[in-house]
PLY file of the C-alpha trace (Angstrom):
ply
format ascii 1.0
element vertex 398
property float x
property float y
property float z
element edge 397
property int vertex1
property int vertex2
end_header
45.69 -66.68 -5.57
42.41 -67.64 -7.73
41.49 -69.93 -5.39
41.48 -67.89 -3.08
39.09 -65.61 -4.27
36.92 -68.57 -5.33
36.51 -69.52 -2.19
35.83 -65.58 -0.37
33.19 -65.64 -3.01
31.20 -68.87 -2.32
32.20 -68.23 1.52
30.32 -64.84 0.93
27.42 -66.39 -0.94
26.90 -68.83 2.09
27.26 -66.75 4.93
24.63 -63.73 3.02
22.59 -66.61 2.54
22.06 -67.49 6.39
22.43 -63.87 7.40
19.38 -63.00 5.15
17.21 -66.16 5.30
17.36 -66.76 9.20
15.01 -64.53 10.91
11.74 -63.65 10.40
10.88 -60.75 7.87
8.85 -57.70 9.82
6.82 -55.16 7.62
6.50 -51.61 8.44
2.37 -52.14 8.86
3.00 -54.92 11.31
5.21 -52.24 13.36
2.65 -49.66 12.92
-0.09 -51.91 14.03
1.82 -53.67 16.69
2.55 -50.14 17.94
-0.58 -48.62 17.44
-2.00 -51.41 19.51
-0.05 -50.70 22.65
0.98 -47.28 22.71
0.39 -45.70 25.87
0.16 -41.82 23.86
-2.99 -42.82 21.71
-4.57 -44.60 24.79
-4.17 -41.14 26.69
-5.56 -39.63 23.35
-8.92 -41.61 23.74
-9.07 -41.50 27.51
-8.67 -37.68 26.87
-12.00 -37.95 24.09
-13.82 -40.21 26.81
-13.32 -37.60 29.57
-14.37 -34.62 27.08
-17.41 -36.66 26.29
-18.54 -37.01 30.05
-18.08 -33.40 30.10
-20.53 -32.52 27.43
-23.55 -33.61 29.67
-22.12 -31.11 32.35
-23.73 -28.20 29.88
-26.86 -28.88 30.82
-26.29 -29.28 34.55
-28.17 -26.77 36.85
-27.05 -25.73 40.40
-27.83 -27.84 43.32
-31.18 -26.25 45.32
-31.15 -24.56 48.17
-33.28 -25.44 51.52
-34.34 -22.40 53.84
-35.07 -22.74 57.69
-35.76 -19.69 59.04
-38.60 -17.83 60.80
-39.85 -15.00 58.82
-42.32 -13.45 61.45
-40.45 -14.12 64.94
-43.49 -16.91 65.55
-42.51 -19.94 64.07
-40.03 -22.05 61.93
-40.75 -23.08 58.31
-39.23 -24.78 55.71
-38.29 -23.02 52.55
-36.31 -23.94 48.69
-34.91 -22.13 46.15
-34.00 -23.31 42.67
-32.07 -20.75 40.38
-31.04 -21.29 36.96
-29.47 -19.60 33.92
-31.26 -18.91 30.82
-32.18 -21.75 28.80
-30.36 -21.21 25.76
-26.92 -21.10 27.86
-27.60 -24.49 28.45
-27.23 -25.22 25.11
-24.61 -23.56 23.93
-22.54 -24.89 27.22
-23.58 -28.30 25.57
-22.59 -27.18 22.12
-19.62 -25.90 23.44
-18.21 -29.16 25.12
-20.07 -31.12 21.74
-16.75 -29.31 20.06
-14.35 -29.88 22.74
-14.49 -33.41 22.04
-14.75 -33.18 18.35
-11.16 -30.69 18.91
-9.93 -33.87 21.00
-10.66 -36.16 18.60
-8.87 -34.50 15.80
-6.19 -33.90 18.32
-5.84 -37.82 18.47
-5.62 -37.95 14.59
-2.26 -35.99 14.49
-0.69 -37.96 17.75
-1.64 -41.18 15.17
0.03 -39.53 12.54
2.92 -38.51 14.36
3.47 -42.14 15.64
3.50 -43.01 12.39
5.90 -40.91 10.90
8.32 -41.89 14.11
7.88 -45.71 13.39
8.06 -44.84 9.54
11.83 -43.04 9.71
13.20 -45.26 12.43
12.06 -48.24 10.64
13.82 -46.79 7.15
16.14 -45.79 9.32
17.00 -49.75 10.10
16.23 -50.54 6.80
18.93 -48.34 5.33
21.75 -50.15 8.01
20.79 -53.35 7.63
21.67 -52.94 3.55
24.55 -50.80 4.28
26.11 -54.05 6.54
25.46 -56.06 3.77
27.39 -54.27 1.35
30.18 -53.73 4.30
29.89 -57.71 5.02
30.42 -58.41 1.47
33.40 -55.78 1.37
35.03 -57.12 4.41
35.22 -60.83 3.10
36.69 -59.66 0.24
39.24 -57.04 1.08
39.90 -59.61 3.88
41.42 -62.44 1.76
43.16 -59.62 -0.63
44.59 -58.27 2.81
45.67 -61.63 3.81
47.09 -62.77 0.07
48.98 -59.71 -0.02
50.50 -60.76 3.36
51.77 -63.86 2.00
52.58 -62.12 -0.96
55.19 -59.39 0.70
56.48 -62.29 3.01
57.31 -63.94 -0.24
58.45 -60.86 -1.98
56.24 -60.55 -4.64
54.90 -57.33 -3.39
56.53 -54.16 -1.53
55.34 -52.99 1.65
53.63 -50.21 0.13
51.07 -52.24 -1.52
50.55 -54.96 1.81
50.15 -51.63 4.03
47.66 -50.40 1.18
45.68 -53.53 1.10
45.79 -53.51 5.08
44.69 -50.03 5.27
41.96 -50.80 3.04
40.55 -54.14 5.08
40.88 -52.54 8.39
38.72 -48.94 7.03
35.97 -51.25 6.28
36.16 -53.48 8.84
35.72 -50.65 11.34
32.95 -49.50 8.97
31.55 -52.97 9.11
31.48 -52.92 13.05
30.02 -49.49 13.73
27.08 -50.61 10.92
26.71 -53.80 12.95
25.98 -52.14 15.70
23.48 -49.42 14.02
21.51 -52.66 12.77
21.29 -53.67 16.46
20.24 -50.12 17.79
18.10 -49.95 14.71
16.86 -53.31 16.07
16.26 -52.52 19.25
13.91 -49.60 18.78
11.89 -51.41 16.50
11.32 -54.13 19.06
10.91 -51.17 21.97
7.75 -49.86 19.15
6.27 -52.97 18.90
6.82 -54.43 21.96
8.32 -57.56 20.39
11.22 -59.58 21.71
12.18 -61.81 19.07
14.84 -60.80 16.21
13.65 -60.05 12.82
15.21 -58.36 10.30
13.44 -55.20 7.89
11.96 -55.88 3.94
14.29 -54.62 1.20
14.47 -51.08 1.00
13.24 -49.96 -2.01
11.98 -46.17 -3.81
8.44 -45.59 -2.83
6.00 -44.30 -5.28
3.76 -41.63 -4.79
2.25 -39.69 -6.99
1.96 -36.32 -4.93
5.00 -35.93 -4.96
4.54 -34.37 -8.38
1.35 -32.45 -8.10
0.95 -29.00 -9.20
0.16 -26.31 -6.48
-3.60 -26.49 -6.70
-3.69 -29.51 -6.13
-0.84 -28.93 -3.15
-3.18 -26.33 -1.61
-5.94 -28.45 -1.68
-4.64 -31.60 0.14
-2.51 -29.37 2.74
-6.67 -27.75 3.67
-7.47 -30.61 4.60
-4.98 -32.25 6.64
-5.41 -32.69 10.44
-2.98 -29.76 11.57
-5.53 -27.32 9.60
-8.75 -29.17 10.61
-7.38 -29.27 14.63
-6.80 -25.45 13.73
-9.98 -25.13 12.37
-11.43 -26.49 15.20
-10.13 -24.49 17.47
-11.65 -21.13 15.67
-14.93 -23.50 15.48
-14.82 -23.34 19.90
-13.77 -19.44 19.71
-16.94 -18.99 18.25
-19.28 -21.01 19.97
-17.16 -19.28 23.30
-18.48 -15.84 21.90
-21.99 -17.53 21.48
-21.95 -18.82 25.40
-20.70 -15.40 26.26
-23.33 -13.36 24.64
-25.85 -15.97 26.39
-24.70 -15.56 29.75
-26.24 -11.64 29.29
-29.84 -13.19 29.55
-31.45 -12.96 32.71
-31.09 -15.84 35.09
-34.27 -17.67 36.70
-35.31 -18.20 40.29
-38.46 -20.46 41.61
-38.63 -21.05 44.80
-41.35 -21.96 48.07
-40.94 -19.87 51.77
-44.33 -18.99 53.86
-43.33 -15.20 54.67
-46.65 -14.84 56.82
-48.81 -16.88 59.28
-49.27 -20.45 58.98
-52.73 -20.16 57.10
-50.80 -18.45 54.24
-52.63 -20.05 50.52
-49.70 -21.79 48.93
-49.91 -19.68 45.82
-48.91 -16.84 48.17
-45.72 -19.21 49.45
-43.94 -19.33 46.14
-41.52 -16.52 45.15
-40.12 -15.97 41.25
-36.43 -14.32 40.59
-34.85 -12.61 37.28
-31.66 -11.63 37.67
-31.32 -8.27 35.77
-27.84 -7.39 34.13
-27.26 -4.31 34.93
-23.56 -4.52 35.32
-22.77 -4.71 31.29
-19.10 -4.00 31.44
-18.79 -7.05 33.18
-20.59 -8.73 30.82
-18.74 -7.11 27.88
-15.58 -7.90 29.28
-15.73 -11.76 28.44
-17.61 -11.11 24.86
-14.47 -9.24 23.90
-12.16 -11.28 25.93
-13.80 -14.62 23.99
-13.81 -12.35 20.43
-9.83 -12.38 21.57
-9.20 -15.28 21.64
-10.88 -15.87 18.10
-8.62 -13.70 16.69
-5.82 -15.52 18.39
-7.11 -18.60 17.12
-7.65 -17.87 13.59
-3.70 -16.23 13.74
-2.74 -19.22 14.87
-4.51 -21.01 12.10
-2.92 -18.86 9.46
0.37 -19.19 11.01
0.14 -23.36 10.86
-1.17 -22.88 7.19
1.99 -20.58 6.51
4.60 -23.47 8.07
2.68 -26.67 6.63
3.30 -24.84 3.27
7.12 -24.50 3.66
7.46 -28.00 4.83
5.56 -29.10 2.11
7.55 -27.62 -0.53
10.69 -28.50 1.13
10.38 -32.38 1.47
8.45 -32.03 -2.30
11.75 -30.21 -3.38
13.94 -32.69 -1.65
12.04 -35.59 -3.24
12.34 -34.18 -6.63
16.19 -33.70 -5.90
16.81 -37.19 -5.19
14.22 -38.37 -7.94
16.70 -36.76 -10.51
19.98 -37.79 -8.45
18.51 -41.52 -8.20
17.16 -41.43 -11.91
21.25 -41.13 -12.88
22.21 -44.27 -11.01
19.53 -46.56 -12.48
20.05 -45.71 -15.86
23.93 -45.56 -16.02
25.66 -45.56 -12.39
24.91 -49.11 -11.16
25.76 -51.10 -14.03
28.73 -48.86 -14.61
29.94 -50.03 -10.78
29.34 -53.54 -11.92
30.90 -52.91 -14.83
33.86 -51.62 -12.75
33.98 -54.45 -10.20
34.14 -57.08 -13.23
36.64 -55.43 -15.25
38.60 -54.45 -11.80
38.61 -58.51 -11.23
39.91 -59.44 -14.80
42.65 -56.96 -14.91
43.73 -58.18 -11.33
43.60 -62.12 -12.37
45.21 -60.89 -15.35
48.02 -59.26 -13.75
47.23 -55.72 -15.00
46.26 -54.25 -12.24
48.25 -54.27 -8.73
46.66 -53.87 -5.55
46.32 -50.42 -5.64
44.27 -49.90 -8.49
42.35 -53.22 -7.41
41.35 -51.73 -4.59
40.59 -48.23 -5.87
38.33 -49.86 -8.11
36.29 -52.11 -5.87
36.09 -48.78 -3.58
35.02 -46.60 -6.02
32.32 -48.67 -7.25
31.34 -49.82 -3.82
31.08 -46.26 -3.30
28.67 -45.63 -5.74
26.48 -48.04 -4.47
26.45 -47.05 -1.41
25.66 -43.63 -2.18
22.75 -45.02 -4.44
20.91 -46.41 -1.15
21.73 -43.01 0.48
19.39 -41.52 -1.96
16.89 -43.97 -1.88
16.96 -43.47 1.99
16.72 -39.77 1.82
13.98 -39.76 -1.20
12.00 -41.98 1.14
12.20 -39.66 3.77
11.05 -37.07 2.06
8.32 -38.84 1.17
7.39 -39.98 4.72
7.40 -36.41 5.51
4.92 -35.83 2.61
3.03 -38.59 4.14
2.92 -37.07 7.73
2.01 -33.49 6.62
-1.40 -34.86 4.99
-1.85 -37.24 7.68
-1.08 -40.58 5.99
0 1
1 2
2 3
3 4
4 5
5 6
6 7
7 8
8 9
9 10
10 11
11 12
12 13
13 14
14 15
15 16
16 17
17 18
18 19
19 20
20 21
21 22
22 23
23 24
24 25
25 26
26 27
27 28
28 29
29 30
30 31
31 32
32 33
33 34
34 35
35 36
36 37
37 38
38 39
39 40
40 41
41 42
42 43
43 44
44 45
45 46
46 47
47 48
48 49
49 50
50 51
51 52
52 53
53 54
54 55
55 56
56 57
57 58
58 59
59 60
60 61
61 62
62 63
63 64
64 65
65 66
66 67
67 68
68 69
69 70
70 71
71 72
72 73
73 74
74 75
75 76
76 77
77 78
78 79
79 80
80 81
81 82
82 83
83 84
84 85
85 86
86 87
87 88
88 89
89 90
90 91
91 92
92 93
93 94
94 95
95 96
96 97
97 98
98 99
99 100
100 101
101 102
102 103
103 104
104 105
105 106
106 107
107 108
108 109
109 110
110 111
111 112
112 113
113 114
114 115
115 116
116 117
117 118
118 119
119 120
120 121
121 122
122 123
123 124
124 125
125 126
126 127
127 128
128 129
129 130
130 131
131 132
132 133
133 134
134 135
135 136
136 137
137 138
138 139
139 140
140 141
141 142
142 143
143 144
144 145
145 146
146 147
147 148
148 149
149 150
150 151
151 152
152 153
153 154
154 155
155 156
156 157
157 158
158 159
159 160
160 161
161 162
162 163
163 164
164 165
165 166
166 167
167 168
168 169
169 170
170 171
171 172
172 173
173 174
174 175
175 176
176 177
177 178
178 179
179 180
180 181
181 182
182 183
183 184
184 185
185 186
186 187
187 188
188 189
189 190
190 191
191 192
192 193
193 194
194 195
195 196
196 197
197 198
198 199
199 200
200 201
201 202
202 203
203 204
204 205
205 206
206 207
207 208
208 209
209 210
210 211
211 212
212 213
213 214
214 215
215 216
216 217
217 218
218 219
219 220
220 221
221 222
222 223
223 224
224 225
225 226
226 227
227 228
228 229
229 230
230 231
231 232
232 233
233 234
234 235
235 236
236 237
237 238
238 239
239 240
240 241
241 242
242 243
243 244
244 245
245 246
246 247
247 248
248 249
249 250
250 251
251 252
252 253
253 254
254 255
255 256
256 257
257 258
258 259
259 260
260 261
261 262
262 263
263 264
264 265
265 266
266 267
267 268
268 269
269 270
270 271
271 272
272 273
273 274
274 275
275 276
276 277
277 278
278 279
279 280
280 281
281 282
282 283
283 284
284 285
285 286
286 287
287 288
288 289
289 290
290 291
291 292
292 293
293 294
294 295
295 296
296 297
297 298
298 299
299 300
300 301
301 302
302 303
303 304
304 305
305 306
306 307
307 308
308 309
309 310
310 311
311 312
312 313
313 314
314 315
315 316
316 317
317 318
318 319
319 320
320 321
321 322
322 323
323 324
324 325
325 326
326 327
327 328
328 329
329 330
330 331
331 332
332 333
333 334
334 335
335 336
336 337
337 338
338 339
339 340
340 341
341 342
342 343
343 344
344 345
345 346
346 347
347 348
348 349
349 350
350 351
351 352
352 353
353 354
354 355
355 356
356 357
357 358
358 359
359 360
360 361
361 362
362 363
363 364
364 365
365 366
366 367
367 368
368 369
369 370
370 371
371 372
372 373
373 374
374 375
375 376
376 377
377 378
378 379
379 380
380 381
381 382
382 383
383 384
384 385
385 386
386 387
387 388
388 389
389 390
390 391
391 392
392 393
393 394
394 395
395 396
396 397
């Protein structure tokens, strides 16, 4: 029977060895960057910035002219044009105005970034997390494997009743089925990371391990200061920055608009000084006017709700991925001090009492599962804590 398990061990040793060691290694950067390069969202983003840009030289566009053929006086035809335009400063602020369109688009193209990010960032810990949990299930599954198929041999030569073959049977064909459904995760997992980066070859994730960072643990001024300044609250910001240059164009657009123009109202020997006519338009119909001030001083008030409102939700998913991350700190904190040597504490003293006899294969098995267990749930945490901290990540834009 020692043999035996001499041999699952080495056989287990070999076979991690080429499942580890033959493919490629893939960081999360090179996703991101692979991704970053090709993805078809942030291309629409800066297409979207480009066309915004055009449209800031639009501001200071004036409408086309108009030529006149007519004949004033019944005797003859003549050739007249007419050139209107609003009042200078609405020019500007129509420039001004499309000046922070584009800024608004920009910032716009920040969060999309960051959003991609975050995507790439969970599905990539997402694969991460599989790819160790199949390792611990491959190692399982040789092992319970050869204790299933000793145990065989072991009731066929009654050693052993059929309670403790089932039991060992039982046991090999849980994880095995747990084994499959993770190999398949790991080629899901897989998959999507390829779709991201547009990358056909296989490659298999970094270790997982805890990220560190040290926000995680900051006090609330320095929580209210970072969450000011991400991109949500800037693109918010923004947008009350265009309500108010809206109310500026508005309040413009009051001004008296211009008309030049050149028609000969009288005989042909009219002096050209008499042939040219000058136009103010004269605003006389204010409610009009005063209609879009107040409908543009609407939508600032819409705008800086809206900014509150985003302020109010970054805050409570700020505190609850901090709160989660602080949960799993202290949860995590346990199983590196005590819980992880304690399961390989377990799985060496399970081994000696079962060479020694002590221990049947019940209480073999209810070791190794127990302590497999706990390791398992160790990378759980480690999984979760770093997804809590990706979402810390996201909500300041990193």
């Amino acid at each position: 029977m020692f043999p035996c398990k001499i041999g699952s061990v080495l056989f287990l040793l070999i076979s991690g060895f080429n499942y580890s060691f033959s493919q490629r290694s893939i960081t999360v950067e090179e996703v991101i960057q692979l991704t970053l390069e090709r993805s078809d969202q942030l291309k629409a983003a800066d297409a979207t910035i480009d066309h915004d840009r055009l449209l800031e030289k639009t501001g200071g566009f004036i409408p086309d002219p108009e030529l006149i053929l007519e004949s004033p006086t019944g005797n003859f035809m003549t050739l007249g044009v007419q050139q209107s335009f609003a009042f200078p400063t609405v020019y500007a602020k129509q420039k001004q105005l499309g000046q922070q369109q584009t800024i608004l688009s920009e910032k716009a193209r920040m969060i999309t970034e960051s959003e991609l990010r975050k995507r790439i960032k969970e599905a990539y810990l997402q694969w991460q997390f599989a790819y160790n949990e199949l390792e611990y299930l491959k190692e399982q599954d040789s092992l319970l494997y050869t204790i299933a198929e000793t145990a065989e041999r072991e009731f066929t030569a009654g050693q052993i009743d059929f309670v403790m073959k089932s039991y060992a049977q039982i046991k090999y064909v849980n994880i095995h089925t747990q084994f499959l459904e993770a190999e398949g995760q790991v080629a899901g997992d897989l998959l999507l990371i390829q779709q991201y980066a547009g990358i056909t070859e296989d490659v298999e994730p970094t270790k997982m391990i805890k990220l560190v960072n040290n926000f995680a643990y900051s006090n609330s001024t320095v929580d209210s200061s970072m969450l000011i300044n991400t991109p949500i609250m800037a693109y918010h910001r923004q947008r009350e920055l265009i309500s108010e240059k809206a109310i500026q164009l508005e309040k413009n657009k009051v001004l008296p608009n211009m008309t030049i123009g050149y028609l000969n109202q009288a005989d042909k020997n009219t002096p050209f000084s008499q042939r040219l006519r000058f136009g103010m338009s004269v605003p006389l119909w204010f409610w009009q006017h005063s209609t879009s001030i107040n409908a543009a001083k609407t939508m600032l008030n819409v705008s800086k709700r809206n900014t509150s409102a985003q302020a109010f939700e970054l805050s409570q998913a700020w505190i609850t991925a901090k709160n989660d991350a602080l949960k799993y700190e202290v949860a995590m904190s346990y199983y590196e001090s005590a819980g992880l040597s304690q399961a390989d504490e377990m799985v060496e003293a399970g081994k000696r009492m079962y060479a020694a006899g002590q221990f049947d294969y019940i209480k073999y098995l209810t070791t190794l599962s127990d302590a497999f267990q706990m390791k398992l749930k160790y990378i759980t945490l480690v999984r979760n804590y770093n997804e809590a901290l990706i979402s810390l990540q996201y909500l300041i834009g990193q």
